[in-house]
C-alpha positions as CSV (number, residue, x, y, z in Angstrom):
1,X,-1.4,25.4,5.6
2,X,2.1,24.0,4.2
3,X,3.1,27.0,3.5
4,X,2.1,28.7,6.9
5,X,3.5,25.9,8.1
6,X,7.2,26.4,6.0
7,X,6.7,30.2,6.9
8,X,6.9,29.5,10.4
9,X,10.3,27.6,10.4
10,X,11.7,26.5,7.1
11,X,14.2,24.2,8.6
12,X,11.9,22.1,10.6
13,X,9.4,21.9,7.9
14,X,11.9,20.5,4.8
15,X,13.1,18.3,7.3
16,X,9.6,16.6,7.8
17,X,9.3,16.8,4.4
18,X,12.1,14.3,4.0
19,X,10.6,12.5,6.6
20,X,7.5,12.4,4.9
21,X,9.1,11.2,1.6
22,X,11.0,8.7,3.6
23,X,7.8,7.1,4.6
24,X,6.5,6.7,1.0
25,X,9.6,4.9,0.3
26,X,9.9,2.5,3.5
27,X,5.9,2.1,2.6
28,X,6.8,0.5,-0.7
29,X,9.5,-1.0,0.1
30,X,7.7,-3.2,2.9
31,X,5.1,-4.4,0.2
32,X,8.2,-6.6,-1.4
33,X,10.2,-7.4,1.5
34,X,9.5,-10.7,2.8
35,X,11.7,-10.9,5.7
36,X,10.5,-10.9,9.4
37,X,11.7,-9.1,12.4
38,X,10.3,-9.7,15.6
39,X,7.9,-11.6,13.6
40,X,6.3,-8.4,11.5
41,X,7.9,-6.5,8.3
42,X,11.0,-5.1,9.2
43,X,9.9,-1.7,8.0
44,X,7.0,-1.3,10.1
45,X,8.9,0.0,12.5
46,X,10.9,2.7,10.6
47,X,7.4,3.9,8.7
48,X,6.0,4.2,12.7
49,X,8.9,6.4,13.5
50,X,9.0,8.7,10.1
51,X,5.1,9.2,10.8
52,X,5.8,10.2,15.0
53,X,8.9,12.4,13.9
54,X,7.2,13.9,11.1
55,X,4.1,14.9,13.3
56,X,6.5,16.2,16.0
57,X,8.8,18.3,13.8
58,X,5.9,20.2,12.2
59,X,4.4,20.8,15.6
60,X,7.2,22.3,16.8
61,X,7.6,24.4,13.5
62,X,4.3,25.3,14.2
63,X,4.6,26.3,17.4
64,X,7.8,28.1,17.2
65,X,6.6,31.8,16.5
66,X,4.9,31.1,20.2
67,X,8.4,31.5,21.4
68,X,9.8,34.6,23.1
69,X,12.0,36.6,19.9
70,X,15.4,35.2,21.2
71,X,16.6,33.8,17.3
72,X,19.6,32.2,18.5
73,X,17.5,30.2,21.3
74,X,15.3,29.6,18.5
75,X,18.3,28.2,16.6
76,X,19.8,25.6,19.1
77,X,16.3,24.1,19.0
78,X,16.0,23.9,15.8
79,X,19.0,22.4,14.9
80,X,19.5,20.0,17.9
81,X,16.3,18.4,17.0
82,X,16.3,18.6,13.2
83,X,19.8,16.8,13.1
84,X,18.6,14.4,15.8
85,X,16.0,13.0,14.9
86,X,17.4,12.5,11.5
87,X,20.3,10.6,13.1
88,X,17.5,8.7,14.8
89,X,15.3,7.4,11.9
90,X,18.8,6.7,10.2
91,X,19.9,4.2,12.8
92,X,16.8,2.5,12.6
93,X,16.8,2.3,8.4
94,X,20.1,1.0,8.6
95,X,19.1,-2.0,11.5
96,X,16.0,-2.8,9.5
97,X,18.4,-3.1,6.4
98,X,21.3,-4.8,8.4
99,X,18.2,-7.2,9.3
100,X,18.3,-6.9,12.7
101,X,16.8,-4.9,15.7
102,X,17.3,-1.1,16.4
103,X,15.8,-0.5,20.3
104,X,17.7,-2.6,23.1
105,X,19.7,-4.7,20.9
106,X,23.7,-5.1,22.3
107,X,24.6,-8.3,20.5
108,X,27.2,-7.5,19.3
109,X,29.6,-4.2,19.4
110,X,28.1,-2.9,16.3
111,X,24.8,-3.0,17.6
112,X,25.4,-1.5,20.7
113,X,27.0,1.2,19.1
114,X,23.7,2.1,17.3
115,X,22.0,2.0,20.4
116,X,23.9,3.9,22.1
117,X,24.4,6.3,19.2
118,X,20.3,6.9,19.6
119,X,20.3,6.9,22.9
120,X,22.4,10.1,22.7
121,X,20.3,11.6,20.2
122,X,17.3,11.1,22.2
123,X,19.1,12.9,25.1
124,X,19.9,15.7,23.2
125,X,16.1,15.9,21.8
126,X,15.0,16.0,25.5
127,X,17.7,18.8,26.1
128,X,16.1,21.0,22.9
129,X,12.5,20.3,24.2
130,X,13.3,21.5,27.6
131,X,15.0,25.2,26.0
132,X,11.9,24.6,23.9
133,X,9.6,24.8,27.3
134,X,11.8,27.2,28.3
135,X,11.3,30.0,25.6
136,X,7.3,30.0,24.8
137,X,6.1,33.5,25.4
138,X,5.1,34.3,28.7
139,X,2.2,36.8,28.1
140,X,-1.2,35.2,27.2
141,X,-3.5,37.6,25.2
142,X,-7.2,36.4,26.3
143,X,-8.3,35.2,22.9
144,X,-5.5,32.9,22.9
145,X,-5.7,31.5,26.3
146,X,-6.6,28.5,25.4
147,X,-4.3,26.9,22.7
148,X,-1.1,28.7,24.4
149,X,-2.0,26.5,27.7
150,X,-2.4,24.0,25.3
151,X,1.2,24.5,24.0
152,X,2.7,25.0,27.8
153,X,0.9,21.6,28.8
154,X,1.5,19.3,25.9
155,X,5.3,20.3,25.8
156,X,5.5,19.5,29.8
157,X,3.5,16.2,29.0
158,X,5.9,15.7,26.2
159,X,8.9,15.6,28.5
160,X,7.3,13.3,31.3
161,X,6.7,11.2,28.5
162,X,10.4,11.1,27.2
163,X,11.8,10.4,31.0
164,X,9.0,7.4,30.8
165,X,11.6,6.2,28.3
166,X,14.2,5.5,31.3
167,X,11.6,2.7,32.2
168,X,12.1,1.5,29.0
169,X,15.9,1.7,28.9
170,X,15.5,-0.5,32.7
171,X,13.0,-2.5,31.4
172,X,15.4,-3.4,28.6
173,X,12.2,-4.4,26.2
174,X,9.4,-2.8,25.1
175,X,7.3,-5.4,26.7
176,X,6.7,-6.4,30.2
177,X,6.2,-10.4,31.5
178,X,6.8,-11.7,27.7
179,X,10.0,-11.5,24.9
180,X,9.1,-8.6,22.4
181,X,8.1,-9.8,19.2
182,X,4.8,-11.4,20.5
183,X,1.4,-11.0,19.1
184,X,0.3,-7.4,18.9
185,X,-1.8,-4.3,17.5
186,X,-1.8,-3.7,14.0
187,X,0.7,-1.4,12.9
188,X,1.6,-0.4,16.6
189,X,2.8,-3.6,17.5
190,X,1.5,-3.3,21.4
191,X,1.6,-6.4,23.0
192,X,-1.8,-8.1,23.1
193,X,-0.3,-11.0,25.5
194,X,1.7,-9.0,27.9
195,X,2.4,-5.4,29.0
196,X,3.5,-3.1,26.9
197,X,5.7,0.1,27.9
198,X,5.4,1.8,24.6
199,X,1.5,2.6,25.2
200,X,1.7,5.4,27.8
201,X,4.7,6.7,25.9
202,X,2.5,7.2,22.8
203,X,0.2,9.1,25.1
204,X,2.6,11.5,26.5
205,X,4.7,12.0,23.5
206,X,1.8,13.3,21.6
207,X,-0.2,15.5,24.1
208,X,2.3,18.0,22.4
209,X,-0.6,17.8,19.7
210,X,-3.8,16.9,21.6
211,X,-3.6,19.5,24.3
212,X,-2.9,22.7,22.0
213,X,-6.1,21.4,20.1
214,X,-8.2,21.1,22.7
215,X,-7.3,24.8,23.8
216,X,-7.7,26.0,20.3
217,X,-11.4,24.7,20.1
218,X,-12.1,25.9,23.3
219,X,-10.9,29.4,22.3
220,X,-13.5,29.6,19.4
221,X,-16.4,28.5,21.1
222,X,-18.9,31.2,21.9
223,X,-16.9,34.7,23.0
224,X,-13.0,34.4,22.7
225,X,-12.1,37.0,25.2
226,X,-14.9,35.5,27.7
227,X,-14.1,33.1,30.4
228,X,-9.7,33.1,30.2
229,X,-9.3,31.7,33.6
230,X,-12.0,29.1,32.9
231,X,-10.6,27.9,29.4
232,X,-6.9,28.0,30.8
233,X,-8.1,26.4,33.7
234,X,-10.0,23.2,31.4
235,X,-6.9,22.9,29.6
236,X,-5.3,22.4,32.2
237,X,-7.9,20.0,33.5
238,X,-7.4,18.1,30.3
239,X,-3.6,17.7,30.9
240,X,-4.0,16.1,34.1
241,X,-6.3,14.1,33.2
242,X,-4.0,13.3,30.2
243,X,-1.0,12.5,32.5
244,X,-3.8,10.2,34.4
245,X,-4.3,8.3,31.9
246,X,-0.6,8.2,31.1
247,X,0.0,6.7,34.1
248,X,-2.6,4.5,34.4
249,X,-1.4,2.5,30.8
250,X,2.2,2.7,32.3
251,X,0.8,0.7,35.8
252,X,-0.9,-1.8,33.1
253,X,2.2,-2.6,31.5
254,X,4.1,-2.8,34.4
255,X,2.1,-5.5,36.1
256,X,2.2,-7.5,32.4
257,X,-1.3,-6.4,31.5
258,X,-1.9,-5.5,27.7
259,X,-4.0,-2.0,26.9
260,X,-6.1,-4.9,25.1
261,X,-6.1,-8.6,25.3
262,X,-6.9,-10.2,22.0
């Protein structure tokens, strides 16, 4: 599968391999760091982002050969998001390090400057992932109707998801009625005290994964080539409900209700 998966775009998949190898490090290094940010390891939060980027730069490697034959299309992609979200993750080693916070924090000139400095690469992610959207083939052969719905759907969800993050950028916090820092999930952090805005971008963000899935199971159950307007049409199903859901963590947070009180 890895190297289908390095076949399909080379770039995107040796970048999430140093994402990957990024993680084992900021794994082993939180085992002897002591310190406290926001009252949990300071590199929880970097080993949370190398796992998300990881997942979504191989999806999109994965995906890419679903795109219409346009190379140079192909390339902007590919190297908006590659350099991005390397910028990204880099931002965030270097606050954990500095011993401070990456997301929100303006204290002081410096740190504003890193915010801002992600806040543009976010931007031009969104931009990628919306040429992204733009180039997946249009034709759907009937035995693949299915997973390429899949693709269509969990890119579109993908997006909502990353304008959710304007709410966040209002909101100023991750958390809503309550500081961030509080008591939280394991690993995730998610408020267990108070809303928490970074739920129902978690959902959106990675319907990019769920939805294709779901299409590709439903494509190999029983006859492939029977039923393509019903399986396009489940898929389909499944996004809204998907975005339903979304939506329905993002009302939680906002009225200061956790996903789950502890």
């Amino acid at each position: 599968m890895l190297n289908e998966l390095r076949y399909r775009d080379a770039a995107l998949f040796w970048i999430g391999c140093g994402m990957l190898l990024t993680l084992v490090v900021a794994t082993l290094l939180s085992i002897s760091d002591s310190r406290l940010i926001l009252g949990i390891n300071p590199w929880i939060k970097p080993m949370k982002f190398l796992t998300s980027i990881t997942i979504f730069l191989w999806s999109v490697a994965w995906y890419m050969p679903e795109t219409i034959d346009r190379p140079r299309l192909r390339a902007i992609v590919r190297w908006v998001i590659g350099p991005a979200m390397i910028v990204e993750i880099a931002c965030i080693i270097l606050q954990v390090v500095r011993g401070t916070t990456s997301h929100f924090n303006i204290a002081t000139a410096f740190d504003g400057m890193v915010f801002n400095i992600m806040g543009q690469t976010i931007l031009l992610n969104t931009l990628a992932m919306v040429l992204f959207a733009c180039i997946i083939r249009r034709d759907t052969p009937p035995q693949r109707t299915g997973y390429l719905w899949g693709i269509r759907a969990g890119v579109a969800i993908f997006l909502l998801a990353s304008l959710e993050g304007v709410v966040l950028i209002i909101n100023g916090a991750h958390t809503v009625g309550g500081p961030d820092g509080g008591a939280g999930l394991p690993f995730v952090n998610w408020s267990t005290q108070h809303g928490d805005l970074r739920v129902a971008h978690f959902f959106g963000m990675h319907a990019m994964q769920a939805l294709p899935l779901i299409g590709f199971l439903m494509d190999h159950v029983g006859n492939p080539f029977a039923g393509v307007t019903v399986r396009r049409n489940l898929v389909l199903a499944a996004g809204i409900i998907w975005v339903a859901v979304m939506g329905g963590v993002l009302m939680m947070a906002l009225q200061g209700r956790p996903l789950l009180a502890l």
